[in-house]
Every structure is written in structure tokens, then in C-alpha cells.
N, C-alpha and C positions, 0 to 999 in steps of 0.2 A: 792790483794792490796799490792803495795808496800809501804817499809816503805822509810823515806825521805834519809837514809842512804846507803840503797841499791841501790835506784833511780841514786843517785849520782855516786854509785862506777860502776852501769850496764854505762851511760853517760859517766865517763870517759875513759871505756874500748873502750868506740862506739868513741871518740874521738882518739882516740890513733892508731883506725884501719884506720878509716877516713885519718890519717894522715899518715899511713902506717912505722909505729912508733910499734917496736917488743912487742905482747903479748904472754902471757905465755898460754900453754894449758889449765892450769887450769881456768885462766880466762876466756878463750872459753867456755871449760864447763860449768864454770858460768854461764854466758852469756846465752848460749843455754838452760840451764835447764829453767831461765824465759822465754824466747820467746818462748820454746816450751809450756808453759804455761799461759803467758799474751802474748793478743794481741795487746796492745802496743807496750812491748817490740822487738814485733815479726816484728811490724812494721817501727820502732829506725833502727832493724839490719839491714832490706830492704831496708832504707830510707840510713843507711852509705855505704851498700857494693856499693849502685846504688853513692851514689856523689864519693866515691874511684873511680869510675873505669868512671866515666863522668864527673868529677870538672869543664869543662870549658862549659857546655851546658846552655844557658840560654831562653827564649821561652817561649813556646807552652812544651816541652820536661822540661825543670824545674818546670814548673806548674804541670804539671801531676807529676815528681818524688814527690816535697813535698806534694801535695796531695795523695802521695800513690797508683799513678792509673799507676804507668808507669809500664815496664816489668822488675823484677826484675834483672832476666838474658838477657841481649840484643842478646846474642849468643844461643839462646831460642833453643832444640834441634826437636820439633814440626817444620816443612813447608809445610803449608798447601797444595802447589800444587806437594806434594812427596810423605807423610805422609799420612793415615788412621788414622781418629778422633776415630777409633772404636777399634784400638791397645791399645789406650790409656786406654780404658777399661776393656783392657784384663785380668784383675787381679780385679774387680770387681766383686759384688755381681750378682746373675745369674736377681735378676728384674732392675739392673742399665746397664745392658749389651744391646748392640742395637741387635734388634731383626733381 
């Protein structure tokens, strides 16, 4: 749970990036230590890196980013008619791995 204090200082970090407006490492760490920990926050970071890098998308593509459904990374390194879905699991536990 955040407290209203913190809320505000993670938000105006996610502004700041949003606008592509200089932040300090340490505020990244900030930052990161909650979203690695809330999934809110985890979802905030998702939600600015995707409008920095697409501000001008509106749609069917802006529905899904504020809904949180889009692709985070649009430059996604997975293509499916290249790629093995099963590399992907290569680093997985031996019962998640395809047989």
C-alpha cells in the first residue's frame, strides 16, 4: 500500500519521464524498487514508457495502452514466424518446459 506521499512523488517521477524532462538515477531506483513490488505501479511505468514513445496514437491502440493490454515494447524481440515459443522457455523449470 502506498502512502498518499509517495503516490505523488512515484506520479511525478512518471510525469517527468512522460515528458522526457531529465531524471536522476536515483529516482529510477525509486521508481523501480515499487513497480517491482506493486502492480500498480508496475503498471503507471508501462502505461508512461508506452505514451513517451506513441503520444500521438489514438484508437483502438489507445484503448488498449490505457487499458493496459497493449505491448509494452512495440519493437517486441519475439516474431513469431522466426522465433521458437520454446527458447523462450529455455531458462525455465524442467515441468514448465515443452516436452
Amino acid at each position: 500500500m502506498l502512502t498518499p506521499t509517495t503516490r505523488l512523488k512515484l506520479q511525478a517521477i512518471l510525469r517527468r519521464i512522460e515528458a522526457a524532462q531529465p531524471v536522476t538515477l536515483q529516482e529510477r531506483i525509486y521508481l523501480q524498487k515499487f513497480a517491482s513490488r506493486d502492480g500498480a505501479v508496475a503498471s503507471w511505468v508501462r502505461r508512461t514508457e508506452r505514451r513517451r514513445l506513441h503520444d500521438a496514437d489514438d484508437g483502438l491502440d489507445r484503448l488498449l495502452s490505457d487499458l493496459d493490454l497493449a505491448d509494452p515494447d512495440p519493437a517486441s524481440p519475439f516474431h513469431p514466424g522466426h522465433d521458437d515459443i520454446g527458447d523462450w522457455f529455455s531458462g525455465a523449470p524442467h515441468w514448465l518446459r515443452r516436452s
